[in-house]
PyMOL CGO cylinders between C-alpha atoms (Angstrom):
from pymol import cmd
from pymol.cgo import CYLINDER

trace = [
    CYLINDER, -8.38, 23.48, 10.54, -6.60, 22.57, 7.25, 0.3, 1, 1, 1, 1, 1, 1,
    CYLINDER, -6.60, 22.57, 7.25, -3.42, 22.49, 8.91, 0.3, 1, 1, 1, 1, 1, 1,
    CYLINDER, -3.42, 22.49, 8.91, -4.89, 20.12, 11.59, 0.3, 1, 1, 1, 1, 1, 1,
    CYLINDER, -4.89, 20.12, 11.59, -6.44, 17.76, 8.19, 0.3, 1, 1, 1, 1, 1, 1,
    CYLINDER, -6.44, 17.76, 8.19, -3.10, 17.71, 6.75, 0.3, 1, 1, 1, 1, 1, 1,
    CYLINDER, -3.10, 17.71, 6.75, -1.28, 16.75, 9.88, 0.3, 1, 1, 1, 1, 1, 1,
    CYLINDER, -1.28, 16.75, 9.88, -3.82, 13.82, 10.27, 0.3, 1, 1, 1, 1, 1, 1,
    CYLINDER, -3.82, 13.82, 10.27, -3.75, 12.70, 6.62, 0.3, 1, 1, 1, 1, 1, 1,
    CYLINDER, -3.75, 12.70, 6.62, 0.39, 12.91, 6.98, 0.3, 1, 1, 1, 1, 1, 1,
    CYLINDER, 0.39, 12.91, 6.98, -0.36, 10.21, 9.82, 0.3, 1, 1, 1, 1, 1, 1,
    CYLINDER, -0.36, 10.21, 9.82, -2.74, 7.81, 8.32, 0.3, 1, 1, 1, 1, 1, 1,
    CYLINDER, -2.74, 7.81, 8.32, -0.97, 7.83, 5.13, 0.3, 1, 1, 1, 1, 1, 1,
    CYLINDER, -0.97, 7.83, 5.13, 2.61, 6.74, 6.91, 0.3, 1, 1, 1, 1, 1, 1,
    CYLINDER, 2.61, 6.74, 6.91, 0.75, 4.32, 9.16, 0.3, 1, 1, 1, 1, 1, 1,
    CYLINDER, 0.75, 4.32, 9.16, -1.91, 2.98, 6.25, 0.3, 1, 1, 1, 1, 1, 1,
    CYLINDER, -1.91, 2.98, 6.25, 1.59, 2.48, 4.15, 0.3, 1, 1, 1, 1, 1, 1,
    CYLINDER, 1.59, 2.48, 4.15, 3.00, 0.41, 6.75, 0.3, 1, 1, 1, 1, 1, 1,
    CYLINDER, 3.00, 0.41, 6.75, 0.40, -1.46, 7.19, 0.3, 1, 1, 1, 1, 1, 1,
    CYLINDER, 0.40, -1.46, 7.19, -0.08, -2.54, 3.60, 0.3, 1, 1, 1, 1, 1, 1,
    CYLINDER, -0.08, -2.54, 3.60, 3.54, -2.78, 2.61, 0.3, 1, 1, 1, 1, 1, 1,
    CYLINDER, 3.54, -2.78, 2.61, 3.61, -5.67, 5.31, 0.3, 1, 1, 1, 1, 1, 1,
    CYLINDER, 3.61, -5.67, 5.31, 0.51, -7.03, 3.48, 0.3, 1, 1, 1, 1, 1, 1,
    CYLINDER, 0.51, -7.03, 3.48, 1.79, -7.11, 0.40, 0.3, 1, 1, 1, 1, 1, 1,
    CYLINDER, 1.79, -7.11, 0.40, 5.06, -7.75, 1.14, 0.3, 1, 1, 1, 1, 1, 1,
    CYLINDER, 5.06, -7.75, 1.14, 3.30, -10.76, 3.00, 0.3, 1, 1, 1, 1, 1, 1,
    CYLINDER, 3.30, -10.76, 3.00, 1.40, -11.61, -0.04, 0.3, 1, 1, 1, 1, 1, 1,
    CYLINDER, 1.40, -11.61, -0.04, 4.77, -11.44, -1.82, 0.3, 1, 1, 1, 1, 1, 1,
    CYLINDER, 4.77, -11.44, -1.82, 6.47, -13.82, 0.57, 0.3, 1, 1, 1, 1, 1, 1,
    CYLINDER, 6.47, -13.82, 0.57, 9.65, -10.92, 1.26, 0.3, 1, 1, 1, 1, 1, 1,
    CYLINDER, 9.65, -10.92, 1.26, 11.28, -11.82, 3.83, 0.3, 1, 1, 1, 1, 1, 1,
    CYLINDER, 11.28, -11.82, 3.83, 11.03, -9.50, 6.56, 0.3, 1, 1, 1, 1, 1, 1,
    CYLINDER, 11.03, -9.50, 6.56, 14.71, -10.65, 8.24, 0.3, 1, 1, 1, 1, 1, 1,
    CYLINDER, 14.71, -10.65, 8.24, 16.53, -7.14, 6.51, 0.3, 1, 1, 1, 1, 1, 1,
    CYLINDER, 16.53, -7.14, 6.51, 16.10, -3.35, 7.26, 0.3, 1, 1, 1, 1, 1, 1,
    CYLINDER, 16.10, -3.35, 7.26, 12.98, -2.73, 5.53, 0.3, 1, 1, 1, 1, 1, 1,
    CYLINDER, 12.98, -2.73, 5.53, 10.84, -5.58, 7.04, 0.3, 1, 1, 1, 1, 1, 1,
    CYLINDER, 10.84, -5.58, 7.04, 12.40, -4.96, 10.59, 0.3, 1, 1, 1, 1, 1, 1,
    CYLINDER, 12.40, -4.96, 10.59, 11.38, -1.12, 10.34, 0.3, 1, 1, 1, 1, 1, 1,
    CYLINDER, 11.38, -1.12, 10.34, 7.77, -2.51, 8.75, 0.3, 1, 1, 1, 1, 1, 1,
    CYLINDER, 7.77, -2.51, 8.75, 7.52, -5.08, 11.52, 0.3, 1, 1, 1, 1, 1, 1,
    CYLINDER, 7.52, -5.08, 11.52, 8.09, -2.81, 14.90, 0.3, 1, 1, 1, 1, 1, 1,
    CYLINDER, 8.09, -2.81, 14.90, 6.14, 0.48, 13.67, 0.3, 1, 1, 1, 1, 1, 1,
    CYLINDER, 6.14, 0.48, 13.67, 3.03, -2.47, 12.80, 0.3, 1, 1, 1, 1, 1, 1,
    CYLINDER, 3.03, -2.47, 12.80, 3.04, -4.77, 15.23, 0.3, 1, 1, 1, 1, 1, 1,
    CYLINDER, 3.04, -4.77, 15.23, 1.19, -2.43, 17.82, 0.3, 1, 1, 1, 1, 1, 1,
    CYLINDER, 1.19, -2.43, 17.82, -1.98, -2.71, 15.99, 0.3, 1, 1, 1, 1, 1, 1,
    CYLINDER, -1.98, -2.71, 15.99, -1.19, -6.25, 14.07, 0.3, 1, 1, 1, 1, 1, 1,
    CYLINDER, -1.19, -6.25, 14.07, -0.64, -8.06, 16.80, 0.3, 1, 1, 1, 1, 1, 1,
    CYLINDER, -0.64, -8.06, 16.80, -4.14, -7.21, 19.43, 0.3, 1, 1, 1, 1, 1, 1,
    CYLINDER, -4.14, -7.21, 19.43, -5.73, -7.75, 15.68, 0.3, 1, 1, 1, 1, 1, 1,
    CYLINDER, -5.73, -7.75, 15.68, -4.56, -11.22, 14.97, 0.3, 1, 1, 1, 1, 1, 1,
    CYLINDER, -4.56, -11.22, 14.97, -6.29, -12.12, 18.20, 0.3, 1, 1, 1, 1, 1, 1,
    CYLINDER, -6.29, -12.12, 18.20, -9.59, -11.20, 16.63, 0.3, 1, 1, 1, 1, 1, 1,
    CYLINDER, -9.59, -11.20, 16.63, -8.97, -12.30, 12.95, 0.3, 1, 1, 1, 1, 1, 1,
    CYLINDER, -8.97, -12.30, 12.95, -6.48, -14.72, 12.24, 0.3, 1, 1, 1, 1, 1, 1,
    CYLINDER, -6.48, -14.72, 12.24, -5.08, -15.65, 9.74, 0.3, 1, 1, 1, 1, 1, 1,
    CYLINDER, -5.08, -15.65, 9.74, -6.50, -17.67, 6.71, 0.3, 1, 1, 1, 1, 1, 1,
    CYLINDER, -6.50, -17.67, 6.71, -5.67, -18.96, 3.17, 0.3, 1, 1, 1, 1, 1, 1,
    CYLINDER, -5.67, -18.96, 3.17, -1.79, -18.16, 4.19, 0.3, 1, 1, 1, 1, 1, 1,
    CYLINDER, -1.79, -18.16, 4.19, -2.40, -14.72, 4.41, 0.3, 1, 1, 1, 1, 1, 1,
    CYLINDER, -2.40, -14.72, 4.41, -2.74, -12.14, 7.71, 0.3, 1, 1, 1, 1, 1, 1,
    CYLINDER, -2.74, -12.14, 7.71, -5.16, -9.99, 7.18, 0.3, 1, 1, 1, 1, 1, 1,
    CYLINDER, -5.16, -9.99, 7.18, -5.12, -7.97, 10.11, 0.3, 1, 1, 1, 1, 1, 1,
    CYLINDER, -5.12, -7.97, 10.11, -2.50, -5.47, 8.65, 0.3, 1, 1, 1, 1, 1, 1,
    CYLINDER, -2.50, -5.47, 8.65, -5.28, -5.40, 6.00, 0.3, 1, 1, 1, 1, 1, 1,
    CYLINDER, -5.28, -5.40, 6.00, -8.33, -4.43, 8.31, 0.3, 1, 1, 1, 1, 1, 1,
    CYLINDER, -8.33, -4.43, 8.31, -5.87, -2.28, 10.24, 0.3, 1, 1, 1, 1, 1, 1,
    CYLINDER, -5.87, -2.28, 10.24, -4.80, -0.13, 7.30, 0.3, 1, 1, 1, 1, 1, 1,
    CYLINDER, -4.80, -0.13, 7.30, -8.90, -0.31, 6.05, 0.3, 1, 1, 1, 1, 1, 1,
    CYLINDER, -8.90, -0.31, 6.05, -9.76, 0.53, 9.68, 0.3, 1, 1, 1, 1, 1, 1,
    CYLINDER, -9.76, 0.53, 9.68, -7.19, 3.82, 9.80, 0.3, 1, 1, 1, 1, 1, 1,
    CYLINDER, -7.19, 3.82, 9.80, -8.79, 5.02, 6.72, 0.3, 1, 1, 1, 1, 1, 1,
    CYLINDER, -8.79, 5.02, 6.72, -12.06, 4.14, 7.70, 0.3, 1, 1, 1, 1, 1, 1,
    CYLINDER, -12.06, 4.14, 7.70, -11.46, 6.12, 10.94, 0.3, 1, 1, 1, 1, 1, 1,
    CYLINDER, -11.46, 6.12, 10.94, -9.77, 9.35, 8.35, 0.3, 1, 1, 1, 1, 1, 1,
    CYLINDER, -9.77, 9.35, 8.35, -12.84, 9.25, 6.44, 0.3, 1, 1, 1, 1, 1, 1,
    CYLINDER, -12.84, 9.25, 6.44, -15.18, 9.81, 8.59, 0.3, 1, 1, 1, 1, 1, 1,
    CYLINDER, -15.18, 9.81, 8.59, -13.91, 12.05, 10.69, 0.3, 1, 1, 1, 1, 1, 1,
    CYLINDER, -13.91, 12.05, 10.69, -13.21, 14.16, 7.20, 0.3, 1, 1, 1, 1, 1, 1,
    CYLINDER, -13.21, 14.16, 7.20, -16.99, 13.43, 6.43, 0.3, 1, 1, 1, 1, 1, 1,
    CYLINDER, -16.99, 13.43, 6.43, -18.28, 14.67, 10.06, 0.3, 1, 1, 1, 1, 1, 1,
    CYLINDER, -18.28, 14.67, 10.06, -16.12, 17.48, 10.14, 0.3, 1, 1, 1, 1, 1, 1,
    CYLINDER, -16.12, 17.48, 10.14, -17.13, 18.57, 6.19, 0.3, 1, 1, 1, 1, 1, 1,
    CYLINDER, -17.13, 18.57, 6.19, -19.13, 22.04, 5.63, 0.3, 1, 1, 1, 1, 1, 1,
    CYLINDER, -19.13, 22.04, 5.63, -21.49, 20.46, 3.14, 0.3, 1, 1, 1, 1, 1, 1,
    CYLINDER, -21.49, 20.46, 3.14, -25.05, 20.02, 4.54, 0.3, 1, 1, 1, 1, 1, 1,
    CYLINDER, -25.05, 20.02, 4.54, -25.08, 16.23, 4.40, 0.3, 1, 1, 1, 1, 1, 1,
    CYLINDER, -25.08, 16.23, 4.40, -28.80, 14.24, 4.10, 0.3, 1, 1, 1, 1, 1, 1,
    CYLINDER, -28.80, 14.24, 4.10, -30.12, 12.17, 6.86, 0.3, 1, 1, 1, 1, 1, 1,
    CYLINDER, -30.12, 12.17, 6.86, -29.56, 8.98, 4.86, 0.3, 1, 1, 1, 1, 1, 1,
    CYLINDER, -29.56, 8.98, 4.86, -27.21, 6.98, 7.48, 0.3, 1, 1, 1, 1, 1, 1,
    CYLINDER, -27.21, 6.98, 7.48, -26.56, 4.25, 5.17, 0.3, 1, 1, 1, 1, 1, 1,
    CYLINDER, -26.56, 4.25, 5.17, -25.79, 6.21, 2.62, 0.3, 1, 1, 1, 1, 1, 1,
    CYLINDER, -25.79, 6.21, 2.62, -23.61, 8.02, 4.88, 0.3, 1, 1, 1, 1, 1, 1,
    CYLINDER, -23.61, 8.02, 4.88, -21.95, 5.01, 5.86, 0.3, 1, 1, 1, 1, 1, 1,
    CYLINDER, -21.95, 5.01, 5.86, -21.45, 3.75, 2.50, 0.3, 1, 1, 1, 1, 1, 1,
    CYLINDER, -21.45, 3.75, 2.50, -19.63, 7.01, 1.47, 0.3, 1, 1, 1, 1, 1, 1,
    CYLINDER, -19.63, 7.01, 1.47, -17.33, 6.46, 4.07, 0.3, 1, 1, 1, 1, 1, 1,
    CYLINDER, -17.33, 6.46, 4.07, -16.78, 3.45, 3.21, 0.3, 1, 1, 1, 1, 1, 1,
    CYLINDER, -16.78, 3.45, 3.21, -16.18, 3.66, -0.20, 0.3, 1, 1, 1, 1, 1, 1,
    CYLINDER, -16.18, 3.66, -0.20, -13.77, 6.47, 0.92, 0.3, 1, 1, 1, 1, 1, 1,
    CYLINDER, -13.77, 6.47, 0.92, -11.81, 4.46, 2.84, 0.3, 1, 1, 1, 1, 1, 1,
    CYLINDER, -11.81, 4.46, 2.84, -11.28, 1.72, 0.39, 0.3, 1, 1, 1, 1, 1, 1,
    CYLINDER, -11.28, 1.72, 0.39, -10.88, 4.04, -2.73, 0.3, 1, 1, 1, 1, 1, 1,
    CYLINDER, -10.88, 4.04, -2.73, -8.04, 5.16, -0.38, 0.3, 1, 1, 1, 1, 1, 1,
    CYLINDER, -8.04, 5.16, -0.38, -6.34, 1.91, 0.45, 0.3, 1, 1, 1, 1, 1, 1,
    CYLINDER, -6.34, 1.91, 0.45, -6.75, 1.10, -2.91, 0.3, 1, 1, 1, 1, 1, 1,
    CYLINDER, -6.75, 1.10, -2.91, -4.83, 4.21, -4.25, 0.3, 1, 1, 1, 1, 1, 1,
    CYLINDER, -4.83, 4.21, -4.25, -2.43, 3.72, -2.12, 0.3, 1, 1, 1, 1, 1, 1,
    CYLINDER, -2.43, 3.72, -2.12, -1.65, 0.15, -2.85, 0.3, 1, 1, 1, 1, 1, 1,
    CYLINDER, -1.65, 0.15, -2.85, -0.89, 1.74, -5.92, 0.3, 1, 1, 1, 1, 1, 1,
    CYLINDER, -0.89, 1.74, -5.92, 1.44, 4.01, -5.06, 0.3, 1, 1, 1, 1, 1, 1,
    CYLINDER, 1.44, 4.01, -5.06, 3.35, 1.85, -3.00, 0.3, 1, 1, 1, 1, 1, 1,
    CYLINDER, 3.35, 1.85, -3.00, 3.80, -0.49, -5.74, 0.3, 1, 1, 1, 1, 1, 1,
    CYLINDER, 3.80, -0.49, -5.74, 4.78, 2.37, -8.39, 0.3, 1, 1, 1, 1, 1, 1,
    CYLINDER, 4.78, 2.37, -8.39, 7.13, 3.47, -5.28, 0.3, 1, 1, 1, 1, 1, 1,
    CYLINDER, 7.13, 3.47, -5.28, 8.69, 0.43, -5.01, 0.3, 1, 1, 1, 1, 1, 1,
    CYLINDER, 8.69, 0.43, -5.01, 9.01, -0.21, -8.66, 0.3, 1, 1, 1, 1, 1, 1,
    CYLINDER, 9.01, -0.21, -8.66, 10.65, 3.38, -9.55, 0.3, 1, 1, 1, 1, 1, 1,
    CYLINDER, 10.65, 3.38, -9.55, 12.96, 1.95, -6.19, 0.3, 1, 1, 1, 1, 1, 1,
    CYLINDER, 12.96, 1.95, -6.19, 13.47, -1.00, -7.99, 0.3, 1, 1, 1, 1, 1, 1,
    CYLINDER, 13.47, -1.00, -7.99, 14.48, 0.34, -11.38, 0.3, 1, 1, 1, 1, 1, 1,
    CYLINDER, 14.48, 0.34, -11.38, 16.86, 3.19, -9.36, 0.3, 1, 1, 1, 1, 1, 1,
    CYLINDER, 16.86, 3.19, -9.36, 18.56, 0.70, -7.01, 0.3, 1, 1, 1, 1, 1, 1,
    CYLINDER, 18.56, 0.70, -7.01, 19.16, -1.90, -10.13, 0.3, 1, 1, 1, 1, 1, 1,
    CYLINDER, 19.16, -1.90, -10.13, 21.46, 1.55, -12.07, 0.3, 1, 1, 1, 1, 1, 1,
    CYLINDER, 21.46, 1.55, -12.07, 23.11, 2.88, -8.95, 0.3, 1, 1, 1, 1, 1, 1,
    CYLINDER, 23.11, 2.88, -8.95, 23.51, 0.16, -6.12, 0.3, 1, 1, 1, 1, 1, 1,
    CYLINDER, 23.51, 0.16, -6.12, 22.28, -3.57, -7.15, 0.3, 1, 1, 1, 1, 1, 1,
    CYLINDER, 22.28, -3.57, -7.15, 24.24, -4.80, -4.07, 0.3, 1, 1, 1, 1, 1, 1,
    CYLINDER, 24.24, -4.80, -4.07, 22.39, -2.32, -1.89, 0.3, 1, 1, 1, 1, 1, 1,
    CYLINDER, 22.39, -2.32, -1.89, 20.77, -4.17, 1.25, 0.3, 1, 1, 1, 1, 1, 1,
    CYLINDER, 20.77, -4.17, 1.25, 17.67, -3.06, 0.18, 0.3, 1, 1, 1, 1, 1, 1,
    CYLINDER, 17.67, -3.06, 0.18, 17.76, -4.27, -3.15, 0.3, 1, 1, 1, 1, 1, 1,
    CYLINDER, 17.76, -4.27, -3.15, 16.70, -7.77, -2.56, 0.3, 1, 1, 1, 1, 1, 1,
    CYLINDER, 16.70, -7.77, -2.56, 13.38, -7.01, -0.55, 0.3, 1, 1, 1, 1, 1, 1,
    CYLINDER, 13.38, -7.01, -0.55, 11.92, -4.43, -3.45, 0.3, 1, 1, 1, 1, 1, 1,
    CYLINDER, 11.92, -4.43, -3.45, 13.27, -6.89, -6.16, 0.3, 1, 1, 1, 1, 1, 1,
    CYLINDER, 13.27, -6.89, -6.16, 11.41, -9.56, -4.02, 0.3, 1, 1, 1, 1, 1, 1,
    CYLINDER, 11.41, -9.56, -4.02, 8.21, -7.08, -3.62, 0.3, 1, 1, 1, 1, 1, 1,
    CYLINDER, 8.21, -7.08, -3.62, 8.43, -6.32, -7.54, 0.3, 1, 1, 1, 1, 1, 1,
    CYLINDER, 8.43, -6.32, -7.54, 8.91, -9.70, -8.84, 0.3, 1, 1, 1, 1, 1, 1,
    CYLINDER, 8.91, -9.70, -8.84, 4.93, -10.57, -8.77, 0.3, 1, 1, 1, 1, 1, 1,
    CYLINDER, 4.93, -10.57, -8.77, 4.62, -7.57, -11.37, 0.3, 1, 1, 1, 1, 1, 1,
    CYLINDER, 4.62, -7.57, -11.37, 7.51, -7.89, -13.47, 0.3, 1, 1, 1, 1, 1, 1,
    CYLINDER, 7.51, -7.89, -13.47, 7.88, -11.34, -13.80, 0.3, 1, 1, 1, 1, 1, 1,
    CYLINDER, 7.88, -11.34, -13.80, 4.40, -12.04, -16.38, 0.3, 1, 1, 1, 1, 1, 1,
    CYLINDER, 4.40, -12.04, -16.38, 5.20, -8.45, -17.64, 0.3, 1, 1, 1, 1, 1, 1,
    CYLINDER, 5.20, -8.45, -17.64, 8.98, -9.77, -18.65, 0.3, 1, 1, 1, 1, 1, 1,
    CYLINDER, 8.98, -9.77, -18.65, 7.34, -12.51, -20.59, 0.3, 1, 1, 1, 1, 1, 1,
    CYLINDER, 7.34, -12.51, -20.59, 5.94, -10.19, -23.06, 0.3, 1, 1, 1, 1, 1, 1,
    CYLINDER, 5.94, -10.19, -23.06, 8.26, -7.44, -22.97, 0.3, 1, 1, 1, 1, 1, 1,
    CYLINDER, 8.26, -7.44, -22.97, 11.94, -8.80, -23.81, 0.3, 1, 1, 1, 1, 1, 1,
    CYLINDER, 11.94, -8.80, -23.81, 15.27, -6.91, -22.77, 0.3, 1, 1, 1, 1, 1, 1,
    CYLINDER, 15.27, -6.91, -22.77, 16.23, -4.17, -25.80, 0.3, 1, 1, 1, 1, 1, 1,
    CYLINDER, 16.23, -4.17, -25.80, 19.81, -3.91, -25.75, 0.3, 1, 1, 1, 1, 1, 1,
    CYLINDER, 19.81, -3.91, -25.75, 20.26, -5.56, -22.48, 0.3, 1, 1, 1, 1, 1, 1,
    CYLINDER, 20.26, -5.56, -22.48, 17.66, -2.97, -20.88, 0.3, 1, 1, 1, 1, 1, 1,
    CYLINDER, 17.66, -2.97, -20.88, 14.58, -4.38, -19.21, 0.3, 1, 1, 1, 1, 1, 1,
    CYLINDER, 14.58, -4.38, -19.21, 11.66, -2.08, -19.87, 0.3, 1, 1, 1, 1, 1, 1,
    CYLINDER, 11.66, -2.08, -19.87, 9.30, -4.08, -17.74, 0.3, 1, 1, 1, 1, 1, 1,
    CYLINDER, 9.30, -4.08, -17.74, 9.16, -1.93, -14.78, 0.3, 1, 1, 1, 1, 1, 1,
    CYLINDER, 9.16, -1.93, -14.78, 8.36, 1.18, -17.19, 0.3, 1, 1, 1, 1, 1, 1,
    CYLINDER, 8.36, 1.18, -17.19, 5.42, -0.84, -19.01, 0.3, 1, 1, 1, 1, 1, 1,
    CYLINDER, 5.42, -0.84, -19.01, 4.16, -1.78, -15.37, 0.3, 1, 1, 1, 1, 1, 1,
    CYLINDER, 4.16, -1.78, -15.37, 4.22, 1.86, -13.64, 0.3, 1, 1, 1, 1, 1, 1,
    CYLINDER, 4.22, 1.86, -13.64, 2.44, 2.61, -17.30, 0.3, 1, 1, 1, 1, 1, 1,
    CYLINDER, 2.44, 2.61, -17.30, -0.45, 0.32, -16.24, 0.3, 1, 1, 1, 1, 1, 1,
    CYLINDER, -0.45, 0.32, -16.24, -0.17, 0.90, -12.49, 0.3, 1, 1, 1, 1, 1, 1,
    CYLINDER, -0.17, 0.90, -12.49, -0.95, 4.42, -13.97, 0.3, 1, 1, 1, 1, 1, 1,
    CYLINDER, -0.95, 4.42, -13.97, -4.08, 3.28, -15.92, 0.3, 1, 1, 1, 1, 1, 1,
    CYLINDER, -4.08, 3.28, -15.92, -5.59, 1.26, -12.69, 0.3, 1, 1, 1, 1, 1, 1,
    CYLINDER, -5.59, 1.26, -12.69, -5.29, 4.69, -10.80, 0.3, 1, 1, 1, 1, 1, 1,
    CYLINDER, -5.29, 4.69, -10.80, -7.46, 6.14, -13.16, 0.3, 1, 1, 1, 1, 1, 1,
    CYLINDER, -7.46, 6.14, -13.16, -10.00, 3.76, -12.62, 0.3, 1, 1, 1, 1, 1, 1,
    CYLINDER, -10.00, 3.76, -12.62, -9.68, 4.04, -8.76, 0.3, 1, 1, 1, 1, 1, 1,
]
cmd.load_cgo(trace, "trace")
């Protein structure tokens, strides 16, 4: 059964991932025209797409990769809730509200991590390959952290330690998620 859990989480995760690096990177205003937002785009657009139908979009934003990555973990959640050994109360709302709070604890985290990802990405691609043709989508996905971070932190010696001090907080908001 762990096996099974861990197969399932492996699944979510990638999927939940996808769907919130096109959020953010929509939030972000990437462009999706390279490799990255291509990839993002066809593994999505199977739940996106049926979901835009149902919630468009508002306030310049689409939130349906939103609901669908909330959805997937709402989905993960209670399925590991159901499927738990601990003798649960009869308290369906409360039940419900677990699950919930599961599910956005988890998209929460995991906004995180992309971000840390993607910054750590950032920071590798800028020593070893600026030119790479991946570099301008994360320094385009990055840019909304760095930039008021830059404005307080100058370069040392031609170093920018921006991208340090923001995985450093990134780090602190994951300990209050």
């Amino acid at each position: 059964m762990q096996a099974v859990f861990f197969l399932l989480n492996a699944v979510v995760s990638f999927f939940c991932t996808l769907f919130l690096l096109r959020f953010i990177m929509q939030m972000a205003r990437v462009s999706f025209a390279g490799q990255l937002g291509d990839f993002v785009i066809k593994l999505t657009n199977w739940a996106v797409k049926p979901l835009r139908r149902i919630l468009p979009g508002f306030g310049g934003v689409d939130w349906a990769s939103l609901v669908a990555a909330l959805w997937l973990q709402l989905m993960l959640s209670g399925l590991i809730v159901a499927l738990s050994p601990v003798e649960l109360g009869a308290d369906d709302l409360g039940l419900l509200l677990m699950i919930l709070m599961l599910a956005i604890r988890s998209v929460l985290r995991l906004t995180v991590y992309i971000m840390i990802g993607a910054l750590i990405l950032q920071a590798v691609l800028s020593w070893v390959n600026p030119y790479s043709p991946v570099a301008p989508t994360v320094n385009q996905l990055v840019r909304p952290i760095l930039d008021p971070i830059r404005r307080f932190v100058p370069l040392i010696a031609g170093i920018d330690l921006s991208p340090l001090v923001a995985i450093l907080l990134l780090q602190v908001v994951l300990m209050f998620v």
